[in-house]
PDB file of N, CA, C and O in Angstrom:
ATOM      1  N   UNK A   1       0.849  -1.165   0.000  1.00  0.00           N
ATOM      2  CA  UNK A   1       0.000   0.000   0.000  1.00  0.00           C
ATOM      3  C   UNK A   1       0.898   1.231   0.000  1.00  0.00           C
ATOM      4  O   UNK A   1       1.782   1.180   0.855  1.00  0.00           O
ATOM      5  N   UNK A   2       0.880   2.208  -0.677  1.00  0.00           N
ATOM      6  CA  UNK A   2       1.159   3.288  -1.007  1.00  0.00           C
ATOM      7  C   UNK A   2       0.270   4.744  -0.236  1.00  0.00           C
ATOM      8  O   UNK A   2      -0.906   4.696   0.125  1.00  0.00           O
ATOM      9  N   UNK A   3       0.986   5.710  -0.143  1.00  0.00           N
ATOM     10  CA  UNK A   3       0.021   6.773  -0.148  1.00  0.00           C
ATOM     11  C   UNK A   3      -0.110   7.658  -1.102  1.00  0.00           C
ATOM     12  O   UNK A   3       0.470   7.462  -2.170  1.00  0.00           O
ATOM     13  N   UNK A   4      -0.956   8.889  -0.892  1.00  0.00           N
ATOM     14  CA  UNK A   4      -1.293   9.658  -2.420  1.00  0.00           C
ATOM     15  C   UNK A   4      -1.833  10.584  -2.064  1.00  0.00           C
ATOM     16  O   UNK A   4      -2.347  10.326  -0.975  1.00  0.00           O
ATOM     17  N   UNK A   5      -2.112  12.000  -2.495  1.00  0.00           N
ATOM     18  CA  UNK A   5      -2.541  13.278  -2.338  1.00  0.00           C
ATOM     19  C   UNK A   5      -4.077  12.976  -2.657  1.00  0.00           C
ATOM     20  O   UNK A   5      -4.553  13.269  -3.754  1.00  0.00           O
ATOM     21  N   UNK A   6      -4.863  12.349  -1.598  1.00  0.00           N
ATOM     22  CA  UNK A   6      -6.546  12.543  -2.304  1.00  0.00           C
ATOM     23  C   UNK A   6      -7.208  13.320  -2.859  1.00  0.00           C
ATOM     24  O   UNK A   6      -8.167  13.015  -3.568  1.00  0.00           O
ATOM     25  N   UNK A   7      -6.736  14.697  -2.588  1.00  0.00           N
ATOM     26  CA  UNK A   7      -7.414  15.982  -2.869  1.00  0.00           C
ATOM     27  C   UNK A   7      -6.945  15.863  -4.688  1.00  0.00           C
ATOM     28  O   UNK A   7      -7.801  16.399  -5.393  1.00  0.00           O
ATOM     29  N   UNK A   8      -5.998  15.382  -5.319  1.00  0.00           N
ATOM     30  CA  UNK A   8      -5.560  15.438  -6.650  1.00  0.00           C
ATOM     31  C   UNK A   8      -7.035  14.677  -7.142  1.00  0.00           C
ATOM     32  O   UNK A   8      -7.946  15.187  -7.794  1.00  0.00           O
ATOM     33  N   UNK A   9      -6.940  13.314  -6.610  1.00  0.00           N
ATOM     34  CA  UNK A   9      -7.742  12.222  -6.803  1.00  0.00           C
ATOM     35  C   UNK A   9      -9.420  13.022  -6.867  1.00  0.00           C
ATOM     36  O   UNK A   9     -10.264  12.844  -7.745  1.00  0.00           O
ATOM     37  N   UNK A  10      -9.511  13.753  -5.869  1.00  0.00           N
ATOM     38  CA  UNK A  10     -11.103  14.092  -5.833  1.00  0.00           C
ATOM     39  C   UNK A  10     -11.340  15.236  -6.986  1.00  0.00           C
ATOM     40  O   UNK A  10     -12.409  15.689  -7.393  1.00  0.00           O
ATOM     41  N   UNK A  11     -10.156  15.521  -7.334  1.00  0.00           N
ATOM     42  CA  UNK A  11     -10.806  16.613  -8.796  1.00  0.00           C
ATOM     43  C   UNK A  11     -10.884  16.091  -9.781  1.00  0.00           C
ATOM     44  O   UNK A  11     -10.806  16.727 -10.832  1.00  0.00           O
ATOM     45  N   UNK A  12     -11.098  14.494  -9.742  1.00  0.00           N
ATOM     46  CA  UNK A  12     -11.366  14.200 -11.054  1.00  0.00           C
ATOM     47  C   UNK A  12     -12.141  12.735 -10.562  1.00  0.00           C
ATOM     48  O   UNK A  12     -11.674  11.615 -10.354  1.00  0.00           O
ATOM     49  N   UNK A  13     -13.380  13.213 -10.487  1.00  0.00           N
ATOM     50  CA  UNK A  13     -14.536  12.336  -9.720  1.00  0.00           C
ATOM     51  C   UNK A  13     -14.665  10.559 -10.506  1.00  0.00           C
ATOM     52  O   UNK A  13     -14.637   9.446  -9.982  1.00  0.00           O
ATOM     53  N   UNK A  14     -14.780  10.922 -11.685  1.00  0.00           N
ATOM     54  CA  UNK A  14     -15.048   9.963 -12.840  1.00  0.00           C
ATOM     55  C   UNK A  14     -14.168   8.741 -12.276  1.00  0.00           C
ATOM     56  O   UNK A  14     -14.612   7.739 -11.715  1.00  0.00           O
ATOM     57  N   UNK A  15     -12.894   9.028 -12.535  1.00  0.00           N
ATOM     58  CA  UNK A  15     -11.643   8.347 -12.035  1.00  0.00           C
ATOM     59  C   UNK A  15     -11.392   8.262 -10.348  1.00  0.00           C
ATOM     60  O   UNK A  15     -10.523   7.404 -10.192  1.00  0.00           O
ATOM     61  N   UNK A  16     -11.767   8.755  -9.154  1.00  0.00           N
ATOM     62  CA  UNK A  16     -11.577   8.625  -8.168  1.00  0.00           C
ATOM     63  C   UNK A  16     -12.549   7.729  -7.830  1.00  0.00           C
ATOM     64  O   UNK A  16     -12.167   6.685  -7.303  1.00  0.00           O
ATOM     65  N   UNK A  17     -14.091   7.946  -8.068  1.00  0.00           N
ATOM     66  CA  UNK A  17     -15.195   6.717  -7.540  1.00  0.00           C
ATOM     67  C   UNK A  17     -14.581   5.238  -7.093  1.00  0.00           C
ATOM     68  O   UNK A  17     -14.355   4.459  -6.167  1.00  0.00           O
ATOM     69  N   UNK A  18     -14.477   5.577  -8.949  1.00  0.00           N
ATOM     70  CA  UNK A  18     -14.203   3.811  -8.693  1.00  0.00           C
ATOM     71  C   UNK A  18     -12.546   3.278  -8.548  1.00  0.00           C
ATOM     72  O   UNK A  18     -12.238   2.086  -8.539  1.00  0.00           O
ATOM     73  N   UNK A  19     -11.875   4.050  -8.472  1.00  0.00           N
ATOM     74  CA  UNK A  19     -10.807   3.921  -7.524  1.00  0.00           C
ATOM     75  C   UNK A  19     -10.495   3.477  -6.417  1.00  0.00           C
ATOM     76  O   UNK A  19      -9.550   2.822  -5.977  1.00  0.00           O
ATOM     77  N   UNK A  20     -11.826   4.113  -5.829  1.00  0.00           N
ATOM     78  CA  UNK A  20     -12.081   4.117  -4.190  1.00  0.00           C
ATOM     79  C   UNK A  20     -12.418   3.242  -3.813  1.00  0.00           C
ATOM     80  O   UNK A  20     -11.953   2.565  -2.896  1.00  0.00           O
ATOM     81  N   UNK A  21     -13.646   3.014  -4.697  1.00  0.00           N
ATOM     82  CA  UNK A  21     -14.385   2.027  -4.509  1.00  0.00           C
ATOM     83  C   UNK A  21     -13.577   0.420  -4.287  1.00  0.00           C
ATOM     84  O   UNK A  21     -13.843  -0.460  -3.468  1.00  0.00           O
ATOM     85  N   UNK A  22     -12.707   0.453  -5.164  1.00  0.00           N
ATOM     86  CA  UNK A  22     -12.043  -0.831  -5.492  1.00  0.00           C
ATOM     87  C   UNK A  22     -11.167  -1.076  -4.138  1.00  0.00           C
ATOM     88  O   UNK A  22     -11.223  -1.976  -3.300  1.00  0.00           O
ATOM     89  N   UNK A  23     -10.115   0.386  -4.283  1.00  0.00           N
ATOM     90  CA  UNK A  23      -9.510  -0.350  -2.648  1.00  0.00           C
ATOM     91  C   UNK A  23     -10.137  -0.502  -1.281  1.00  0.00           C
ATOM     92  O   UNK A  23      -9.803  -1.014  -0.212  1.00  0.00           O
ATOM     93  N   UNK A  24     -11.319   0.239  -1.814  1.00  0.00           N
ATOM     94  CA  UNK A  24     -12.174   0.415   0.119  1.00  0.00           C
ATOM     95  C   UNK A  24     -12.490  -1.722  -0.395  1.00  0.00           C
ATOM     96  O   UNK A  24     -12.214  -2.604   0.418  1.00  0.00           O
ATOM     97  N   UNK A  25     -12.789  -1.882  -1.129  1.00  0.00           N
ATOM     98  CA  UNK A  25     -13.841  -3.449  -1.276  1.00  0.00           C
ATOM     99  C   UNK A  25     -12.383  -4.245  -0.968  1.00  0.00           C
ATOM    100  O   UNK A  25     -12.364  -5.093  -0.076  1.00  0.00           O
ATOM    101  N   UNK A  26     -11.141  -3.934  -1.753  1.00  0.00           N
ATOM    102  CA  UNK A  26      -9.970  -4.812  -0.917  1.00  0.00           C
ATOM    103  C   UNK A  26      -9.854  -4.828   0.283  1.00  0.00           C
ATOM    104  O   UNK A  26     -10.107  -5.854   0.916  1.00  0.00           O
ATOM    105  N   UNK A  27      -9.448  -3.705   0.870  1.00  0.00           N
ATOM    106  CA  UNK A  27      -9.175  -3.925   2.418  1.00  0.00           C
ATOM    107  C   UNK A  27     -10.572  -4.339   2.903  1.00  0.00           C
ATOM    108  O   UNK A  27     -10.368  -4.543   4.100  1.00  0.00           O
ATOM    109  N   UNK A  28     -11.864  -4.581   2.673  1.00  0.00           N
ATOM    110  CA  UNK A  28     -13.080  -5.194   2.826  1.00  0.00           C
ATOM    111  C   UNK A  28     -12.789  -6.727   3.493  1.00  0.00           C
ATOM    112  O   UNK A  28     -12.880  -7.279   4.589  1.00  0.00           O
ATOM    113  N   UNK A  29     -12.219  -7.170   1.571  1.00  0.00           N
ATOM    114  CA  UNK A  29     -12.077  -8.588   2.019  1.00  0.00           C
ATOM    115  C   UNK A  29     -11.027  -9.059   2.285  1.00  0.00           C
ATOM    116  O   UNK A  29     -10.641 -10.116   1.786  1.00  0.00           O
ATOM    117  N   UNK A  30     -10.278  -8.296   3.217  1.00  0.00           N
ATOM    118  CA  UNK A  30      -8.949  -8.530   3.564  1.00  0.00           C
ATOM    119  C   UNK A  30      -7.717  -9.162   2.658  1.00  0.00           C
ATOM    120  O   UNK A  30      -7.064 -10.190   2.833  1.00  0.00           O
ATOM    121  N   UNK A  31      -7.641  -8.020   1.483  1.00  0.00           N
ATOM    122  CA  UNK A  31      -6.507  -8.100   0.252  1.00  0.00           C
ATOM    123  C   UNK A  31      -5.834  -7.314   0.699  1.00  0.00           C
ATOM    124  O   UNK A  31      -4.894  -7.189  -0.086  1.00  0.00           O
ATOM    125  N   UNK A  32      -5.685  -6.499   1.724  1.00  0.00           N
ATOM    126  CA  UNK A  32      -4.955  -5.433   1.672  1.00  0.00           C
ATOM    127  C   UNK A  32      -4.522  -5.398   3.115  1.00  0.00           C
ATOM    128  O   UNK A  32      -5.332  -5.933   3.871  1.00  0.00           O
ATOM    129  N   UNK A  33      -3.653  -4.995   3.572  1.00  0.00           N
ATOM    130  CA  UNK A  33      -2.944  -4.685   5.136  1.00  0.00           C
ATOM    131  C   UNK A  33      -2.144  -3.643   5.273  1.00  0.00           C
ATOM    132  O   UNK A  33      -1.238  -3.510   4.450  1.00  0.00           O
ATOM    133  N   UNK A  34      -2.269  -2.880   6.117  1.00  0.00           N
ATOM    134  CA  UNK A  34      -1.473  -1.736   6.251  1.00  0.00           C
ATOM    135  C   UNK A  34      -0.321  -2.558   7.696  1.00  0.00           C
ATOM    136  O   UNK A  34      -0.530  -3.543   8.404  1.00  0.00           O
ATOM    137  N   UNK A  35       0.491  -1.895   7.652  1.00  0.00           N
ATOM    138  CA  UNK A  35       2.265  -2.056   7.939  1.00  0.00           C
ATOM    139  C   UNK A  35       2.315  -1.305   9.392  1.00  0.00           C
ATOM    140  O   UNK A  35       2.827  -0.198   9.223  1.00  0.00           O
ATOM    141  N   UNK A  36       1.912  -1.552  10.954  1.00  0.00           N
ATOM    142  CA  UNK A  36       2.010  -1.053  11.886  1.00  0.00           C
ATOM    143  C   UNK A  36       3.649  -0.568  12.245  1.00  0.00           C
ATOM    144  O   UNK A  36       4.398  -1.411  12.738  1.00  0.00           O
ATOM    145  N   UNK A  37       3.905   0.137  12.106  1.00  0.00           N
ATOM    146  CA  UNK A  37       5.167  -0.028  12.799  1.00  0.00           C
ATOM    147  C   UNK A  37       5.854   0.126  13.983  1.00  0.00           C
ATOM    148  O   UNK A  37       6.903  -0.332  14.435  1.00  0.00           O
ATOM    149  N   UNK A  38       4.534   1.303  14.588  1.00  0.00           N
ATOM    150  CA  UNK A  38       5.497   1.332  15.982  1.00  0.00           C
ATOM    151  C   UNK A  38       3.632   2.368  16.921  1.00  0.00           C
ATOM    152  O   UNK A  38       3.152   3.432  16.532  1.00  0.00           O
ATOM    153  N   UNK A  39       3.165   1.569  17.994  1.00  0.00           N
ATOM    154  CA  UNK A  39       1.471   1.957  18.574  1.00  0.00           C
ATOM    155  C   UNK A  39       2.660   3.273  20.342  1.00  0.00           C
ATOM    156  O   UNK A  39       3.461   2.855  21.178  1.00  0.00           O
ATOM    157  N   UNK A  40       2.286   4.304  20.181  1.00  0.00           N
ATOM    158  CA  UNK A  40       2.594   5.481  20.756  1.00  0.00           C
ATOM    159  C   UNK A  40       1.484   5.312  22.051  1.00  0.00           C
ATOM    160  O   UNK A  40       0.399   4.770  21.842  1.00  0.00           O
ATOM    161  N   UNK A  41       1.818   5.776  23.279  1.00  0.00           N
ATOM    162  CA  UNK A  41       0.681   6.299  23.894  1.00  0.00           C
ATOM    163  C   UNK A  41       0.284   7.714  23.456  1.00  0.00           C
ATOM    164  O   UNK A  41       1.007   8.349  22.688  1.00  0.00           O
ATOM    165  N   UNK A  42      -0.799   8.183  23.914  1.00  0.00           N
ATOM    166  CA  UNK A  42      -1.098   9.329  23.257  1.00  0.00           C
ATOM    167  C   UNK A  42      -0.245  10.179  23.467  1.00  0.00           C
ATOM    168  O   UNK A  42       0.228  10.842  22.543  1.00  0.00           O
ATOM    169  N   UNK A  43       0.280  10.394  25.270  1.00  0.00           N
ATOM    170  CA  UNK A  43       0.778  10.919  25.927  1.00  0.00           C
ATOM    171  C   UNK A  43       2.189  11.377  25.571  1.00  0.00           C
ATOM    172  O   UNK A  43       3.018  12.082  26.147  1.00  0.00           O
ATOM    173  N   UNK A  44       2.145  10.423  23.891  1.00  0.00           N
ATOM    174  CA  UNK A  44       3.601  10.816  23.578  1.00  0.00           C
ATOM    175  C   UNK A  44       3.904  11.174  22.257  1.00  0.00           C
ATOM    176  O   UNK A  44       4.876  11.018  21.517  1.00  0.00           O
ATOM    177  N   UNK A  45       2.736  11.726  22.164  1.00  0.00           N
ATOM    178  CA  UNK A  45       2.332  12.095  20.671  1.00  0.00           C
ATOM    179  C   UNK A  45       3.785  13.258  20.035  1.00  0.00           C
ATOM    180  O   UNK A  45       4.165  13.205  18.866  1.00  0.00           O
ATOM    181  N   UNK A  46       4.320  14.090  20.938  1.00  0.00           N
ATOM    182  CA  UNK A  46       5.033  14.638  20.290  1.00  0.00           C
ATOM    183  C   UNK A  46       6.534  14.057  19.932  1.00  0.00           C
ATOM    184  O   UNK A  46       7.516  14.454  19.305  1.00  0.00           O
ATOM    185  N   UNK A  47       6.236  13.147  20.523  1.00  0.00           N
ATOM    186  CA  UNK A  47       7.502  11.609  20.247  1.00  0.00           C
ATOM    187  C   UNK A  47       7.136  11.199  18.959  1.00  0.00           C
ATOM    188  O   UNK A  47       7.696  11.200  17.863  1.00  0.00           O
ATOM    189  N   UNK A  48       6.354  10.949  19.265  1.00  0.00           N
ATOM    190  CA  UNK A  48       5.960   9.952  17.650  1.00  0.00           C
ATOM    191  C   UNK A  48       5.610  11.140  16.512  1.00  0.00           C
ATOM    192  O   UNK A  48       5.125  10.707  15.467  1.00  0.00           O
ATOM    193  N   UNK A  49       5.808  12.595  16.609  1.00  0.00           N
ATOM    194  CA  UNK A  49       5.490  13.454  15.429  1.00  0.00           C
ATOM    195  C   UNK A  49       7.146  13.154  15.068  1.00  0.00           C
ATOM    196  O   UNK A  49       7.474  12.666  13.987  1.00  0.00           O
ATOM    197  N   UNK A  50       8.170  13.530  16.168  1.00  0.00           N
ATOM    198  CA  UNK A  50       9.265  13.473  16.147  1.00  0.00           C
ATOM    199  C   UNK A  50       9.970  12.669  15.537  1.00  0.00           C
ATOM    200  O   UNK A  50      10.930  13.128  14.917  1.00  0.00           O
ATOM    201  N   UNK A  51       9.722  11.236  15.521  1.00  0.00           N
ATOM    202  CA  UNK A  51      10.175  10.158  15.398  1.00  0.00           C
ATOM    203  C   UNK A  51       9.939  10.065  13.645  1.00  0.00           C
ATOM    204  O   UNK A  51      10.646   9.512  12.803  1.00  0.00           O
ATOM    205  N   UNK A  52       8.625  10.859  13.483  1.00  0.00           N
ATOM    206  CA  UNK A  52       8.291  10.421  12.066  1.00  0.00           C
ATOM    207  C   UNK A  52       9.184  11.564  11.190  1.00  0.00           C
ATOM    208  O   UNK A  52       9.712  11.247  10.125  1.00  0.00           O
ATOM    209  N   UNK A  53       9.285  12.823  11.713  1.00  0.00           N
ATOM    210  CA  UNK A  53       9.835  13.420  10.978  1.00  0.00           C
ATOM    211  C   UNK A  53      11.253  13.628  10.425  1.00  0.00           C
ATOM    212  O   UNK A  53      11.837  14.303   9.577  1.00  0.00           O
ATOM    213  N   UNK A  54      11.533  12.555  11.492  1.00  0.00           N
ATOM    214  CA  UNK A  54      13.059  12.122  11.915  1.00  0.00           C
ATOM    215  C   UNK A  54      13.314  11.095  11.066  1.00  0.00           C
ATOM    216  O   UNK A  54      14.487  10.775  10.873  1.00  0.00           O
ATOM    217  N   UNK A  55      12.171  10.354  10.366  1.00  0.00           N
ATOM    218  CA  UNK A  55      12.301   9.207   9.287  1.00  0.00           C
ATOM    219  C   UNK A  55      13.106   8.130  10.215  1.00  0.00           C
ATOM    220  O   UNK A  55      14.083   7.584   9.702  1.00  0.00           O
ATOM    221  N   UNK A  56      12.827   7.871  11.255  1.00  0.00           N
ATOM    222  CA  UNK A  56      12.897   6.504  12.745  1.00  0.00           C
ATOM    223  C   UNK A  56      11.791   5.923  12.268  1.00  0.00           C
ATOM    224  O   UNK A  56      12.132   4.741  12.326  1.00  0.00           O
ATOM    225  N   UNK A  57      10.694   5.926  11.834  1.00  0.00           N
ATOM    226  CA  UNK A  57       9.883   4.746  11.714  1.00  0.00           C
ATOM    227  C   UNK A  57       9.566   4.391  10.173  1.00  0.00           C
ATOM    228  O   UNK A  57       9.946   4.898   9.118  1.00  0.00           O
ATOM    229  N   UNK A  58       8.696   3.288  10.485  1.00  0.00           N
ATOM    230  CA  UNK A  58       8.832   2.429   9.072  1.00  0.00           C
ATOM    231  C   UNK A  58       7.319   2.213   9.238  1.00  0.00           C
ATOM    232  O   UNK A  58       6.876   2.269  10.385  1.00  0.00           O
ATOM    233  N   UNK A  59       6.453   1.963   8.183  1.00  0.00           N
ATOM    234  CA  UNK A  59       4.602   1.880   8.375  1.00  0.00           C
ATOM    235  C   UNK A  59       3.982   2.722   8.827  1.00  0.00           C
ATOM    236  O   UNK A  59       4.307   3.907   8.754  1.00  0.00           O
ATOM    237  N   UNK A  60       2.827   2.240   9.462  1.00  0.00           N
ATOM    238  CA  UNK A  60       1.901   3.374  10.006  1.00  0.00           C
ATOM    239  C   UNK A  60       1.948   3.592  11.302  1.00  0.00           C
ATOM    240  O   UNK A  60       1.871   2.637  12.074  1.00  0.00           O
ATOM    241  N   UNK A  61       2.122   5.248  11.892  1.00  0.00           N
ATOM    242  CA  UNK A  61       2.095   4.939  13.738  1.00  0.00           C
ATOM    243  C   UNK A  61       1.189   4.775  14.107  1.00  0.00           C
ATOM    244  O   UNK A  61       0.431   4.861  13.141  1.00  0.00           O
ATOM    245  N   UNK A  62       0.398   4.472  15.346  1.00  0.00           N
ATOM    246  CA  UNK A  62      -1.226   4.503  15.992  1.00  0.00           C
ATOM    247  C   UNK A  62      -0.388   5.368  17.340  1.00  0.00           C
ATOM    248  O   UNK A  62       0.775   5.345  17.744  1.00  0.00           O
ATOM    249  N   UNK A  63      -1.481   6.021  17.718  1.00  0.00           N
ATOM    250  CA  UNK A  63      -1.314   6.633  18.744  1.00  0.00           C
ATOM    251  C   UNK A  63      -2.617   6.070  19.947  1.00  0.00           C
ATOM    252  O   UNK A  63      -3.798   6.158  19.612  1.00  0.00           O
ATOM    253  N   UNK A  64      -2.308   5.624  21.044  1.00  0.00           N
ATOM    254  CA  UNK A  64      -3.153   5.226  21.763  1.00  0.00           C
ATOM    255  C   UNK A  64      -4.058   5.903  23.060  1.00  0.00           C
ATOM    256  O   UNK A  64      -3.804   6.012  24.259  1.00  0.00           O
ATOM    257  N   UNK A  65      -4.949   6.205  22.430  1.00  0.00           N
ATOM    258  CA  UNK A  65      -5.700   7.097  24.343  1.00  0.00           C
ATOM    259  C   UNK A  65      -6.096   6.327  25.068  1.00  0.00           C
ATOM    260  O   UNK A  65      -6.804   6.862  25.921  1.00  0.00           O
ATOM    261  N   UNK A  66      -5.953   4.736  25.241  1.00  0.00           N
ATOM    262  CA  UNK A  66      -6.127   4.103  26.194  1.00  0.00           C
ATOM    263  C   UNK A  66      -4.471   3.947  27.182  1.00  0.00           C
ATOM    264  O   UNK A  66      -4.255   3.383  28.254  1.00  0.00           O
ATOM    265  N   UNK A  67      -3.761   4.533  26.472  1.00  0.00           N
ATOM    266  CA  UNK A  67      -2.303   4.630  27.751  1.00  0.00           C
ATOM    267  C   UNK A  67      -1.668   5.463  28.107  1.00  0.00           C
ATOM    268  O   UNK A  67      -0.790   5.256  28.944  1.00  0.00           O
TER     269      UNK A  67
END
């Protein structure tokens, strides 16, 4: 999985629908997985802005308000 500027994607409706459509129905039926790399407490959110901007992590962060 890749990322992408949506706002490009939404000015050209024709072509974004069913774009969307297609990867929302993958990650549906579980074709698709996103790459956790590293779950933050919330409490340390300016760690994990840090960390990302610092190019230290790899995937997606989660930030947690249950810790």
């Amino acid at each position: 999985m890749i990322g992408f500027w949506l706002i490009h994607l939404l000015a050209r409706p024709g072509l974004a629908i069913p774009m969307i459509g297609e990867l929302l129905g993958a990650v549906a039926a579980g074709e698709l997985e996103a790459t956790i790399g590293d779950v933050y407490p919330l409490s340390e959110a300016p760690r994990a802005h840090e960390d990302l901007i610092a190019r230290r992590t790899s995937g997606k962060l989660l930030l947690d308000p249950s810790t």
